[in-house]
Structure formats: structure tokens, C-alpha cells
Backbone as JSON, one array per atom type, in Angstrom:
{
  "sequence": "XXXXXXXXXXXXXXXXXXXXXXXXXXXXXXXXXXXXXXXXXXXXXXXXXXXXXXXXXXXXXXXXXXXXXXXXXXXXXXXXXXXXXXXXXXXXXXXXXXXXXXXXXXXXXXXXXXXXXXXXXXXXXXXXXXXXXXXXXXXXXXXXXXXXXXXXXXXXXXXXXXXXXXXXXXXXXXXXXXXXXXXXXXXXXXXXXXXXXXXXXXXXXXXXXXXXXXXXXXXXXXXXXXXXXXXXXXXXXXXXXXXXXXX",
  "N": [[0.85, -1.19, 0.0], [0.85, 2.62, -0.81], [1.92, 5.29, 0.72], [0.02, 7.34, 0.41], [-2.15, 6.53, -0.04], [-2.41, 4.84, 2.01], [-2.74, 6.94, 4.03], [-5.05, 7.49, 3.33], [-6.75, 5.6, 4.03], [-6.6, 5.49, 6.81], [-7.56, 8.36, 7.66], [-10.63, 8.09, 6.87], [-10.9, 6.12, 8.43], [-10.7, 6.64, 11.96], [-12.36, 8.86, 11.04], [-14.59, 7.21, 10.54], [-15.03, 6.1, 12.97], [-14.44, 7.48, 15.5], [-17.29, 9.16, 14.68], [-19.21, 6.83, 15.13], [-19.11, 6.01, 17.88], [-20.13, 8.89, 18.89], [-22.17, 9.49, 17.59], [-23.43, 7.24, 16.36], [-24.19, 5.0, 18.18], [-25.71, 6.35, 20.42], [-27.86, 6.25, 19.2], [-28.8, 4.03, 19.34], [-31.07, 1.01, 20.25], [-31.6, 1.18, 23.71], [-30.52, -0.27, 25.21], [-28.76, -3.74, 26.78], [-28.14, -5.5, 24.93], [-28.31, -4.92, 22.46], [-26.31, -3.2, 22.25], [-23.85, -4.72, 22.68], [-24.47, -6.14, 20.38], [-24.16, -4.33, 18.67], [-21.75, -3.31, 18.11], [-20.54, -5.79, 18.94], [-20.5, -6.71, 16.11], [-19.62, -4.43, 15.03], [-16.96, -4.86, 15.63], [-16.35, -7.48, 14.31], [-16.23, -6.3, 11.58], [-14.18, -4.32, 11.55], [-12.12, -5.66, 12.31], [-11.78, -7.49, 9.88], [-11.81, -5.72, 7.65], [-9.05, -4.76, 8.86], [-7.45, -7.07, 8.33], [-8.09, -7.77, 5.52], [-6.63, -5.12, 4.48], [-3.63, -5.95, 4.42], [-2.59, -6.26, 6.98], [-1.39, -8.0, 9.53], [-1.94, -10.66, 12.06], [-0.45, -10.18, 14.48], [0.49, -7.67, 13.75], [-2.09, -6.45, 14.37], [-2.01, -6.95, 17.52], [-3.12, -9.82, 18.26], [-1.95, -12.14, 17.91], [-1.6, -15.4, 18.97], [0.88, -15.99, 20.25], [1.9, -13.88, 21.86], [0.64, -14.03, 24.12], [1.55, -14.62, 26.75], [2.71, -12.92, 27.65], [1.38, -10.62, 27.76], [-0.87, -11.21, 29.15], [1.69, -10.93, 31.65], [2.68, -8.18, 31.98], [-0.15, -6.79, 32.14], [-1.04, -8.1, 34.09], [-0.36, -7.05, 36.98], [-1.12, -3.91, 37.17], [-3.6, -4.35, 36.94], [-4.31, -5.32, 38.8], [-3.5, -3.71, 40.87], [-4.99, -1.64, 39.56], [-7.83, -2.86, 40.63], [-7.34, -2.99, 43.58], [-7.09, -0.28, 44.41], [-9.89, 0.65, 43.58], [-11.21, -1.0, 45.36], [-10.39, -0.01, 47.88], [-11.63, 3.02, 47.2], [-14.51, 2.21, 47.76], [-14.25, 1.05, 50.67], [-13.73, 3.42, 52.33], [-15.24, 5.85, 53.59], [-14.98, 8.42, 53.6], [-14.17, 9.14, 50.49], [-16.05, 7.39, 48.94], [-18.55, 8.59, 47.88], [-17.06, 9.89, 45.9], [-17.25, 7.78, 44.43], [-19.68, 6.99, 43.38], [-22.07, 6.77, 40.79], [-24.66, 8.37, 38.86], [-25.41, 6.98, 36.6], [-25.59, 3.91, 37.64], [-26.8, 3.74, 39.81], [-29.4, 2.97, 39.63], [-30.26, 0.68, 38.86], [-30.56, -2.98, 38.9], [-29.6, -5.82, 40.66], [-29.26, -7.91, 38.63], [-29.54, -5.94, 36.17], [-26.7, -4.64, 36.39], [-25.19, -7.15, 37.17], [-25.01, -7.84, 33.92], [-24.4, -5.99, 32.98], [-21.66, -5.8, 34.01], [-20.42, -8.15, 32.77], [-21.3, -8.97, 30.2], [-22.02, -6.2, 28.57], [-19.3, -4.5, 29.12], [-17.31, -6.3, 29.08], [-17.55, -7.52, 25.92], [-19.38, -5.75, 25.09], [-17.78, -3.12, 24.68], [-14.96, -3.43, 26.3], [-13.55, -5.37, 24.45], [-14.51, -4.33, 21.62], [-13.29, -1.5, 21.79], [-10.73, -1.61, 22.05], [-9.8, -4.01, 20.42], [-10.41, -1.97, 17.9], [-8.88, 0.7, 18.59], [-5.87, -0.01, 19.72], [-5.06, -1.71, 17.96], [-6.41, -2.06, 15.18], [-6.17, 0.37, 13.96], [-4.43, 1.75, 15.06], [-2.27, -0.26, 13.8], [-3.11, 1.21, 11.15], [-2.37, 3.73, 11.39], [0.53, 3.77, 11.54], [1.34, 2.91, 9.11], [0.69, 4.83, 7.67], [2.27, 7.01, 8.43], [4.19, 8.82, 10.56], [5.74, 6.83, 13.67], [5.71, 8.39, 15.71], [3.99, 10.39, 15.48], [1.59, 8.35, 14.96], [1.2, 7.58, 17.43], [0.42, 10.19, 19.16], [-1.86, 10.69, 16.91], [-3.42, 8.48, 17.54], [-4.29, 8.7, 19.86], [-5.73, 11.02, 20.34], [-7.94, 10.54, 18.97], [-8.89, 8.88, 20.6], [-9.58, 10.47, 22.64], [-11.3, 11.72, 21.34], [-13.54, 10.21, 21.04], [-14.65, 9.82, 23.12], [-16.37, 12.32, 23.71], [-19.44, 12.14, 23.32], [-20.29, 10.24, 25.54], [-19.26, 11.2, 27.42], [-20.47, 14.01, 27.91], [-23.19, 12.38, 28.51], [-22.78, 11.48, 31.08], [-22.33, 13.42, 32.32], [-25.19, 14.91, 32.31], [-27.12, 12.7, 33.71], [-25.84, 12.77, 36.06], [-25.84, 15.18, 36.78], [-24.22, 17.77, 36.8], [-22.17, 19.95, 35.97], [-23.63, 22.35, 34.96], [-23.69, 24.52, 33.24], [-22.74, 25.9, 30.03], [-20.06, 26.83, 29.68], [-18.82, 25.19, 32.06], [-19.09, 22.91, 31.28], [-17.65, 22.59, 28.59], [-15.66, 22.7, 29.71], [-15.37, 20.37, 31.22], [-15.94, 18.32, 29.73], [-13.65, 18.48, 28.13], [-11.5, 18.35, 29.49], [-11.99, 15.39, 29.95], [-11.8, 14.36, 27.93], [-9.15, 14.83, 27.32], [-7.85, 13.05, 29.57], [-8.68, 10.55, 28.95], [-7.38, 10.49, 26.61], [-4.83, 10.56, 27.24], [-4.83, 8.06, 28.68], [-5.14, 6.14, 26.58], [-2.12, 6.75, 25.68], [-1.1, 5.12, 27.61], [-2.08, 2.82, 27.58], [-1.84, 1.92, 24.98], [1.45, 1.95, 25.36], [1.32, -0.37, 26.87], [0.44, -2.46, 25.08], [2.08, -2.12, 22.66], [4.54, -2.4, 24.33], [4.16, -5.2, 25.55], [3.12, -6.52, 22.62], [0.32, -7.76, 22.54], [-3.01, -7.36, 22.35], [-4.01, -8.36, 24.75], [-2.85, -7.38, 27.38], [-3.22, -4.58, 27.07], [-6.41, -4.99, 27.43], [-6.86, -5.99, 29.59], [-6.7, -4.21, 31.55], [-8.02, -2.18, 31.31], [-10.63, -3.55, 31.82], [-10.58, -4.02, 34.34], [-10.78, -1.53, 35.02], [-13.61, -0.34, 33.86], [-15.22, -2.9, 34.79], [-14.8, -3.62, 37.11], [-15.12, -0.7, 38.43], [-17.71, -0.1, 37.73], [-19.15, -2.37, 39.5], [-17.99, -1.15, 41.76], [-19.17, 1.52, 41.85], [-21.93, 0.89, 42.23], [-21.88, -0.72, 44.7], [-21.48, 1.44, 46.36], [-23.06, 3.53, 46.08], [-25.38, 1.32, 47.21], [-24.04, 0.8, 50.37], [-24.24, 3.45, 50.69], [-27.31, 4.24, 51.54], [-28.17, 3.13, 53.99], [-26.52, 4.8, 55.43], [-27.39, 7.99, 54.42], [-30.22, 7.54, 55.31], [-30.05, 7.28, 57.77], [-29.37, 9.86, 58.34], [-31.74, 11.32, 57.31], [-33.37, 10.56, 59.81], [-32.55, 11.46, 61.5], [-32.47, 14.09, 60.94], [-35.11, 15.0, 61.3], [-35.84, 13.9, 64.15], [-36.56, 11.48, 64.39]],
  "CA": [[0.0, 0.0, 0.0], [1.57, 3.57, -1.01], [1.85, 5.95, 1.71], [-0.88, 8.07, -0.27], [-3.13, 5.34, 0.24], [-2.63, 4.54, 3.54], [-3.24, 8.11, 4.98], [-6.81, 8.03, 3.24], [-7.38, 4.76, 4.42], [-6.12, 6.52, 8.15], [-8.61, 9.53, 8.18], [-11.98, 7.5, 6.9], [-11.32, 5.05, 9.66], [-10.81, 7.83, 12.35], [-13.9, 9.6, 11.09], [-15.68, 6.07, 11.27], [-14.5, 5.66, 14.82], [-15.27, 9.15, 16.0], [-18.79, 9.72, 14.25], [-19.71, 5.49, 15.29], [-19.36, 6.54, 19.25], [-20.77, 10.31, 19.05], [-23.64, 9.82, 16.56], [-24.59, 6.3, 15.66], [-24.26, 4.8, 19.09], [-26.14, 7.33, 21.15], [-28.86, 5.95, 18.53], [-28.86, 2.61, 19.24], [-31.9, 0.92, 21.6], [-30.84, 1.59, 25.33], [-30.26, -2.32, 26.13], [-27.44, -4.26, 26.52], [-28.21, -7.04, 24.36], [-28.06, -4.0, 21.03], [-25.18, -2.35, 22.47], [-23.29, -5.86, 22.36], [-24.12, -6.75, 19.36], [-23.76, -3.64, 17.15], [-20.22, -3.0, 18.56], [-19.85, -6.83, 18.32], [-20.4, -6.67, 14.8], [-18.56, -3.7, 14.24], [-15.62, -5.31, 15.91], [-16.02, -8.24, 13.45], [-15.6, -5.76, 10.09], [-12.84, -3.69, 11.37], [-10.95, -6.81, 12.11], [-12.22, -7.92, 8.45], [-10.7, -4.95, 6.97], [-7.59, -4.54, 8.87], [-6.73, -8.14, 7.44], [-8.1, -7.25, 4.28], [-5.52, -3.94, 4.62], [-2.5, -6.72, 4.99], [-2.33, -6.23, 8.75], [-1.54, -9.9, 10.18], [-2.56, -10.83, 13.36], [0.82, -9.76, 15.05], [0.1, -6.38, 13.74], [-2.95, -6.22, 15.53], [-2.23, -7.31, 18.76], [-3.8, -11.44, 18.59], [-0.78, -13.18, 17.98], [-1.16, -16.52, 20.5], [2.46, -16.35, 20.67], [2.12, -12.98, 22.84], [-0.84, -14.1, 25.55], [1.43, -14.61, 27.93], [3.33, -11.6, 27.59], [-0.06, -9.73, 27.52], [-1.0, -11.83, 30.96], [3.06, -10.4, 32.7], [2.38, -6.68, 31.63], [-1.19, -6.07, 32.62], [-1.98, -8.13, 35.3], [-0.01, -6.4, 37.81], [-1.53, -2.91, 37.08], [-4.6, -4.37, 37.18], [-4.34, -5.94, 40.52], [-3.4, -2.42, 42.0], [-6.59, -0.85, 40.17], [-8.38, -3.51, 42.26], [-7.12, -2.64, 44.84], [-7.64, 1.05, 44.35], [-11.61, 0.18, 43.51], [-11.43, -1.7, 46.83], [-10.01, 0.99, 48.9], [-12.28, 4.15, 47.85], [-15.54, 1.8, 48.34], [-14.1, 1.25, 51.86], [-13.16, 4.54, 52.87], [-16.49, 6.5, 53.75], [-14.65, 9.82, 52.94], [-14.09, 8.78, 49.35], [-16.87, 6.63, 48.65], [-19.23, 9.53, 47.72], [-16.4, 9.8, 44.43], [-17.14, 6.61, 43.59], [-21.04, 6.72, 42.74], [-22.46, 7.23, 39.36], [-26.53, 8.17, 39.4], [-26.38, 5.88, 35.88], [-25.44, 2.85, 38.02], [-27.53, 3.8, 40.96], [-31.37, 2.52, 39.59], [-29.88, -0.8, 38.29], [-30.7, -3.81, 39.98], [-28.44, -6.92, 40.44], [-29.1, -8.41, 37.26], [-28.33, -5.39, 35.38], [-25.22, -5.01, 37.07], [-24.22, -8.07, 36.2], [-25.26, -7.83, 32.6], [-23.1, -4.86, 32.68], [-20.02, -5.97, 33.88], [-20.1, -9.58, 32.47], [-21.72, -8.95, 29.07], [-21.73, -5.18, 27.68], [-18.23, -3.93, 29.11], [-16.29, -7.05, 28.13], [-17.87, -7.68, 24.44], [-19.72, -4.45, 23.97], [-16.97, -2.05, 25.38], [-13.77, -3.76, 25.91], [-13.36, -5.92, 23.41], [-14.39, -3.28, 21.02], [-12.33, -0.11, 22.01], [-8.97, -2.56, 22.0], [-9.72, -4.03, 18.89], [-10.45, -0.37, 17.37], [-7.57, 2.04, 19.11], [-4.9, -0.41, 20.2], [-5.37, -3.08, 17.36], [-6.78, -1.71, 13.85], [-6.3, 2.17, 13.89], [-2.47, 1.84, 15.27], [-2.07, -0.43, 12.16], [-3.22, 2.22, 9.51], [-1.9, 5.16, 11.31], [1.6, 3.43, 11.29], [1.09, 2.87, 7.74], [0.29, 6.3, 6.75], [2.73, 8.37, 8.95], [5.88, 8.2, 12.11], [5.23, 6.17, 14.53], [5.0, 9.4, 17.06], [2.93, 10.93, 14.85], [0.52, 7.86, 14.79], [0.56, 7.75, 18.52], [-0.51, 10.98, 18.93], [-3.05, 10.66, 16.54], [-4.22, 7.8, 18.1], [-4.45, 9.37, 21.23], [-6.82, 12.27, 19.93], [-8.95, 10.24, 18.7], [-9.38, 8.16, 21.25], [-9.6, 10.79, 23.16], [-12.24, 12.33, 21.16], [-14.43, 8.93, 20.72], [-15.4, 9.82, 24.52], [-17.27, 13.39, 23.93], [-20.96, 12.06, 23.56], [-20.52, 9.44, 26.8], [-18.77, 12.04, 28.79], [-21.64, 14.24, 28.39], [-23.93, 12.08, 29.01], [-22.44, 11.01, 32.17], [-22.92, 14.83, 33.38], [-26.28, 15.21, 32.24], [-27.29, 11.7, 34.03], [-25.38, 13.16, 37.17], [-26.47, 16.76, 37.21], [-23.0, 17.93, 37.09], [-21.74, 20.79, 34.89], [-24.9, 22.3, 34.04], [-23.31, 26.0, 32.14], [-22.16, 25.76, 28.96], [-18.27, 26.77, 30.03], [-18.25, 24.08, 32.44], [-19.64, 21.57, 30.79], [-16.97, 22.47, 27.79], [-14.34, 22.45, 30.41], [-15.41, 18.9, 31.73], [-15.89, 17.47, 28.35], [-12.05, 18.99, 27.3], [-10.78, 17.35, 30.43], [-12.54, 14.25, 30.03], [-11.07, 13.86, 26.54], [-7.57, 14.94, 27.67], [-7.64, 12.02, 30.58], [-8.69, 9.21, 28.41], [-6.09, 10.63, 25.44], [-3.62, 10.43, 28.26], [-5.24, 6.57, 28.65], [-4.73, 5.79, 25.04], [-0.89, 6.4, 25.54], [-0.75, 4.5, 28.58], [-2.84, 1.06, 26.81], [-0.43, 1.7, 23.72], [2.23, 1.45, 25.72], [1.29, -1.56, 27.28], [0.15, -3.12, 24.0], [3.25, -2.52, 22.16], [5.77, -3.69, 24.87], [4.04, -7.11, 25.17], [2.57, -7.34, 21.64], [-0.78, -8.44, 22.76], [-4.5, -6.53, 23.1], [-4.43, -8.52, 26.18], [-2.39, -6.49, 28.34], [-4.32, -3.21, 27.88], [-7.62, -5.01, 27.75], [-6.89, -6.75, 31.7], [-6.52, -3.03, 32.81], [-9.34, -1.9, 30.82], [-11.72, -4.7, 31.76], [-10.79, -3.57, 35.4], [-11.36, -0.16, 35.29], [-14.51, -0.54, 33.57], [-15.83, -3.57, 35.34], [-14.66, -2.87, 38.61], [-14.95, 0.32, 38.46], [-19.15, -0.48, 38.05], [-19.15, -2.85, 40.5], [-17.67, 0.31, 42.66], [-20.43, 2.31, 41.77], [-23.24, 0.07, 42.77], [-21.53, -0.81, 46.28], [-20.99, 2.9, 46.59], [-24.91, 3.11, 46.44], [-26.09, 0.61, 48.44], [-22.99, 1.59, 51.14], [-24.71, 4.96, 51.23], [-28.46, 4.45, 51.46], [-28.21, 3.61, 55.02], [-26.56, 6.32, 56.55], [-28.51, 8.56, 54.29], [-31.51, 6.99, 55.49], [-29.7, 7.41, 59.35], [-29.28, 11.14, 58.93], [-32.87, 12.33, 57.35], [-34.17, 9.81, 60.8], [-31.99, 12.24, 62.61], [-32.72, 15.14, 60.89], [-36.8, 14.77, 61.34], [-36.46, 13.08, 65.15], [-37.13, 9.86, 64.49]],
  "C": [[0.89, 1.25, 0.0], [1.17, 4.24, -0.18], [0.45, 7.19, 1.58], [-2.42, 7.34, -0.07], [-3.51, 5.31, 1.43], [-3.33, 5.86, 4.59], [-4.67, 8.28, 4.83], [-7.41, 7.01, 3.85], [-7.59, 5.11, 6.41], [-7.29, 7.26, 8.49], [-9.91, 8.43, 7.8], [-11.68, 6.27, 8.13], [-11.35, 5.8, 10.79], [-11.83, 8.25, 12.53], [-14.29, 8.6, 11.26], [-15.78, 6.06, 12.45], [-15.19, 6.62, 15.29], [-16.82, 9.05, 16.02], [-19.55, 8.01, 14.94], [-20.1, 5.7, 16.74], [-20.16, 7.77, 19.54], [-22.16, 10.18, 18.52], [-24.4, 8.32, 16.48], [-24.88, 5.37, 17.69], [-25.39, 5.13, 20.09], [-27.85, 6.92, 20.3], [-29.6, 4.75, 18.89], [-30.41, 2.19, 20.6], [-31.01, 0.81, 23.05], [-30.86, 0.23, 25.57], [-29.05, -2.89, 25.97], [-27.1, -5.19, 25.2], [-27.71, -5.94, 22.71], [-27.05, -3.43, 21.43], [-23.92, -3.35, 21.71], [-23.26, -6.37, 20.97], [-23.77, -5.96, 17.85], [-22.24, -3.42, 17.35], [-19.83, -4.5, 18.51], [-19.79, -7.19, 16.58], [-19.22, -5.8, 13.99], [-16.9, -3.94, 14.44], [-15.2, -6.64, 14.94], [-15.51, -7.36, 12.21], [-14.45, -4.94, 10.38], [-11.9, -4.92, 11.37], [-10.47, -7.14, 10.29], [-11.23, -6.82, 7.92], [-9.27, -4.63, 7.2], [-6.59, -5.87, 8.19], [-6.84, -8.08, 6.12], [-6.84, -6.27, 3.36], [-4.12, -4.57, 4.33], [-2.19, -6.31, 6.26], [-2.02, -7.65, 9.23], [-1.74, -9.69, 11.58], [-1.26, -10.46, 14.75], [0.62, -8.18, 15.34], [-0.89, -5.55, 14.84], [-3.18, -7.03, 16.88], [-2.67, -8.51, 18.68], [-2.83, -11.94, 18.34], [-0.92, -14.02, 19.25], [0.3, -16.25, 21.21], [2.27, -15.12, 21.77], [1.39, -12.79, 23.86], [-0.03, -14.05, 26.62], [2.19, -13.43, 28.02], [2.19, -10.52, 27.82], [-0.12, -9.99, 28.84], [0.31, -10.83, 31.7], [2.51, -8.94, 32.27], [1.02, -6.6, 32.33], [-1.95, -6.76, 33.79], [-1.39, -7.63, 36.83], [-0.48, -4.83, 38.0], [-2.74, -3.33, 37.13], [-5.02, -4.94, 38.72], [-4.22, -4.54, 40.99], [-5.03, -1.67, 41.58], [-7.25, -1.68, 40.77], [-8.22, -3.01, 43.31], [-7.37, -1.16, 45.28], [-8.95, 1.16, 44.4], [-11.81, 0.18, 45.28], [-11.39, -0.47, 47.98], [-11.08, 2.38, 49.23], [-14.01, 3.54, 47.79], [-15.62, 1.91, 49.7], [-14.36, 2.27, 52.46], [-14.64, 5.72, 52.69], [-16.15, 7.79, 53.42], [-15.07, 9.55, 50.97], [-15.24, 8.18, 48.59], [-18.34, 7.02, 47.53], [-18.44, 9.99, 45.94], [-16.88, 8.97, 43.73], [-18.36, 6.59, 42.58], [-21.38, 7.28, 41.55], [-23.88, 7.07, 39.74], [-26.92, 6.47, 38.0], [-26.36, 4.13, 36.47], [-27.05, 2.81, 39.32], [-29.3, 3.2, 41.05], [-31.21, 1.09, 39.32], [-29.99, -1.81, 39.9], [-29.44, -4.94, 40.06], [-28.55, -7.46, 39.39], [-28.81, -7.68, 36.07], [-27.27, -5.05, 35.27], [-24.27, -5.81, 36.72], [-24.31, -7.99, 35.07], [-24.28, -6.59, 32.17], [-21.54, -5.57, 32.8], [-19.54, -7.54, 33.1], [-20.7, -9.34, 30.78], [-20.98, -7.4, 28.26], [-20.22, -4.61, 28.43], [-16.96, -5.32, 28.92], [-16.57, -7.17, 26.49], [-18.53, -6.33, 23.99], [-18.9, -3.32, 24.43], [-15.3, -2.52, 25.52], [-13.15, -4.09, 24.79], [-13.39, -5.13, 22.2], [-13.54, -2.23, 20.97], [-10.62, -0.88, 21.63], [-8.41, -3.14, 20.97], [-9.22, -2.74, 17.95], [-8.99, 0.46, 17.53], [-6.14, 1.05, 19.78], [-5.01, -1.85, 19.09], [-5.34, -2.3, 15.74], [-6.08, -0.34, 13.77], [-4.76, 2.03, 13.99], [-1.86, 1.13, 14.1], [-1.79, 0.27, 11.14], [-2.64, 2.98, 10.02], [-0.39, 4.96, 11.32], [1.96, 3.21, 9.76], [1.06, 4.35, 6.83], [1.28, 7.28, 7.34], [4.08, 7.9, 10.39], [4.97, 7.45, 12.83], [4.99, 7.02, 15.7], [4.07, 10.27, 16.79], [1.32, 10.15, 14.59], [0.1, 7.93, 16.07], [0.14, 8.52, 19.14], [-2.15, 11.01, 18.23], [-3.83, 10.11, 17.12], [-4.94, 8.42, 19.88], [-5.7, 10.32, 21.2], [-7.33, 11.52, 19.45], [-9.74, 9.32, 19.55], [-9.85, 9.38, 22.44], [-11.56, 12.05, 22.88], [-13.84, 11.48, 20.72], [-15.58, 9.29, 22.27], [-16.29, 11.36, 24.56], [-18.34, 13.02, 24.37], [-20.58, 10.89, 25.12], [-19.94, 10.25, 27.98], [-19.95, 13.14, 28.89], [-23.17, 13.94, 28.41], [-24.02, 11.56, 30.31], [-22.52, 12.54, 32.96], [-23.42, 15.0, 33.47], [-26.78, 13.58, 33.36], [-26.83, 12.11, 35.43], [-25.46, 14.16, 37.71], [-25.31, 17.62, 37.53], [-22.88, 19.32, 35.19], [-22.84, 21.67, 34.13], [-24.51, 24.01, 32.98], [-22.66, 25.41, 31.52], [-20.58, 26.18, 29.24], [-18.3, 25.41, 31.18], [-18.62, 22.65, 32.03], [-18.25, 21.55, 29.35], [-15.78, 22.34, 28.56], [-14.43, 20.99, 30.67], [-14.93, 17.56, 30.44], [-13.77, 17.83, 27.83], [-11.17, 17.92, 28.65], [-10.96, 15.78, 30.68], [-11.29, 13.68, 28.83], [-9.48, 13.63, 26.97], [-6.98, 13.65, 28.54], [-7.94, 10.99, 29.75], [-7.61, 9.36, 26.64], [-5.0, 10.14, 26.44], [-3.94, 8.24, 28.52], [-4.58, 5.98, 27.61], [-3.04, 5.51, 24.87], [-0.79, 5.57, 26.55], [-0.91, 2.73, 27.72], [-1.77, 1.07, 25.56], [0.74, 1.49, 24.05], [2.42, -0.06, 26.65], [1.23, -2.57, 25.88], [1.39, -3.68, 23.28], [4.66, -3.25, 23.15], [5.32, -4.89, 24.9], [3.21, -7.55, 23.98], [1.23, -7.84, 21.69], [-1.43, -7.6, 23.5], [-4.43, -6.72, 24.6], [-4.02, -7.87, 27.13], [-3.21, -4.87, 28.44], [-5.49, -4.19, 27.98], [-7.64, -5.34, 29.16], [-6.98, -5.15, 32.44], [-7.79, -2.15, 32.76], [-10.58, -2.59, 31.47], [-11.78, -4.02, 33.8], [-10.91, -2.87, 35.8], [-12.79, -0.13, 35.17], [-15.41, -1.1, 35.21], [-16.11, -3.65, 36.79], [-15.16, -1.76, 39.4], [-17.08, 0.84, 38.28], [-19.8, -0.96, 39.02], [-19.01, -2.07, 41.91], [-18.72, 1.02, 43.01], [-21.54, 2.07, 42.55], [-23.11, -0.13, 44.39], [-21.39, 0.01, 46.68], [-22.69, 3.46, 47.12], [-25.46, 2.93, 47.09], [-25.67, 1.17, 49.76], [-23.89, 2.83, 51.31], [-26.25, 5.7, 51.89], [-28.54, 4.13, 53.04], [-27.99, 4.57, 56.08], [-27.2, 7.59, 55.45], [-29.52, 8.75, 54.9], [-31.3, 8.19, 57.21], [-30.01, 9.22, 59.29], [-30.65, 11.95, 58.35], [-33.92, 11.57, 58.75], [-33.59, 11.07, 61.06], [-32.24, 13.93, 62.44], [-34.13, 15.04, 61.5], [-37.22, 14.08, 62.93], [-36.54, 11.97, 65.22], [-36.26, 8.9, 64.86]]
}
């Protein structure tokens, strides 16, 4: 493929990526079961095309040969976010960080359906494929290699606009237009700053698997957090409008 090539093949995947999270997503029915399977689909045709592209499976991160190398790299960073999870559930100061309102109505079975279904296959699996798999492919193809990881970075960074504000609106957080553009700019900036972190895991051990274990535990964990953050709170809630009111 001529370097002329590759850069167009670069930006229309990019814009796919981008406009797929911001616009078509945000479309989709609110259930897990459609979340899963349009993002599992779409994780089947990018694959499709990056092999199509000549990418081999090395390229993008699946090489067997590098599982366990994937396993030594990310499961030690993922054991500490555990353990981080763990800590500001504990810690009744902190705990109050942890909660999200969109976790907070969910019962135990969507809960689990969250962390066991849509953030491994419709969320992990996807994003890792996409930005640490396919995309790092073409943008190595089309341009430096510090120039792709940048790129990659901004775009991953800009894949998160529409879910970052919907996670303010859902939380009642940011409600003026400057801070809501400040939140959203900082949102982006922290998961660009992600992007180099998972790329650097990726490429030293060759294998998705190492960012996805850290991924899978931010996420998943990091839900699980939420919900125990919740429950954890509804009693002494409860305790202090008894105490406000007498009772």
C-alpha cells in the first residue's frame, strides 16, 4: 500500500470511529443485548478490513504467541486498580467519588449484565480491537510512529465526547455551557492520556491482552464500585434524614 493510500485509508477510519461513538451509538436501543451486538459486529468488520488492509494478526495485537506476555504486563496494574476500587468503596470519605446516578437505579441483574456482558464484548473488546489493534495499524502505515501515537491518542480521546456528556447530564453535574466544555475537554484529555498509557502496554508485550486486563478492570470494577458505593450509602442517608426529622 503507497503511503498516499494509507493516509486516506487513516482519516476514513478515524472519522468512522469518531462519528460510530458520538452519533450512531447514542442511537442505538438503550439495552445491553443491542449495544453488544452492534459494537460486536462492528468489531467483526474492522478486524475484516484490517486483514483485508495486509495487517496480520501480530500487527494487531492477537498473535497466541504474545498471551502470555499480555498476561506479565497487565496483570499487575490491574491488581493495583483492584485494589484502588477496593479501597475508595471502603473509605467513607471517598466513597461519595465513587457513585455514578447511571449505576444507581440498576438492579443486580443489570449489574451483572453490565459488567459480564456489555463492558467485556460491547466495550472492551471493542475499544482494543479499534484504538490499540486496527487504527495503530493504519496510522503506522500512513505516517511516524509518534505521529501515529498521537493521533491515536486524539482520537481516542475524542471517541469519549458524547458518553462524557452524558455522564454529566445523568449526574447533574456541569450544568453551564463553560463548564460543561471544560469537563468534556478534560474528560477527553484524561482518556487521550489513557490511550498512551494502553499503547504502551500493547506494544511492549505485543498483545490486546495487556491493555484489555486493565481496561476490563477499570470498567468492570470500576461499576461494581459504583453500585456498592450506592447501596454503602443508602443507610446512613436513610440514618441522617431519621436524625434530621427526630425519628
Amino acid at each position: 500500500m503507497t503511503r498516499r493510500r494509507a493516509r486516506a485509508v487513516a482519516v476514513v477510519l478515524g472519522s468512522a470511529l469518531t462519528a460510530w461513538n458520538n452519533a450512531v451509538v447514542p442511537r442505538l436501543p438503550h439495552s445491553t443485548r443491542a449495544y453488544v451486538a452492534a459494537n460486536g459486529a462492528a468489531t467483526g468488520v474492522l478486524l475484516a478490513a484490517g486483514r483485508a488492509l495486509g495487517a496480520t494478526w501480530a500487527d494487531l495485537g492477537l498473535s497466541p504467541r504474545h498471551l502470555s506476555a499480555g498476561l506479565r504486563a497487565g496483570g499487575p496494574p490491574s491488581v493495583l486498580l483492584a485494589a484502588g476500587w477496593s479501597a475508595a468503596v471502603t473509605l467513607p470519605g471517598v466513597r461519595p467519588l465513587v457513585a455514578d446516578a447511571r449505576i444507581a437505579g440498576l438492579g443486580t441483574r443489570e449489574v451483572a449484565a453490565q459488567v459480564l456482558l456489555r463492558i467485556p464484548l460491547g466495550t472492551v473488546l471493542w475499544e482494543e480491537v479499534a484504538f490499540r489493534g486496527v487504527l495503530p495499524a493504519a496510522l503506522r502505515a500512513a505516517t511516524s510512529p509518534r505521529a501515529a501515537t498521537a493521533a491515536n491518542a486524539v482520537l481516542f480521546g475524542l471517541w469519549h465526547v458524547r458518553p462524557t456528556l452524558a455522564a454529566l447530564d445523568a449526574n447533574g453535574l456541569a450544568g453551564r455551557r463553560a463548564a460543561r466544555a471544560a469537563a468534556v475537554l478534560g474528560a477527553c484529555g484524561a482518556t487521550a492520556a489513557t490511550d498512551l498509557l494502553f499503547g504502551r502496554l500493547r506494544r511492549g508485550s505485543g498483545s490486546l491482552l495487556a491493555p484489555a486486563l486493565v481496561h476490563l478492570t477499570a470498567n468492570g470494577l470500576g461499576t461494581l464500585a459504583a453500585a456498592a458505593a450506592h447501596r454503602l450509602g443508602r443507610p446512613a442517608a436513610a440514618a441522617g434524614r431519621r436524625r434530621g426529622t427526630g425519628l
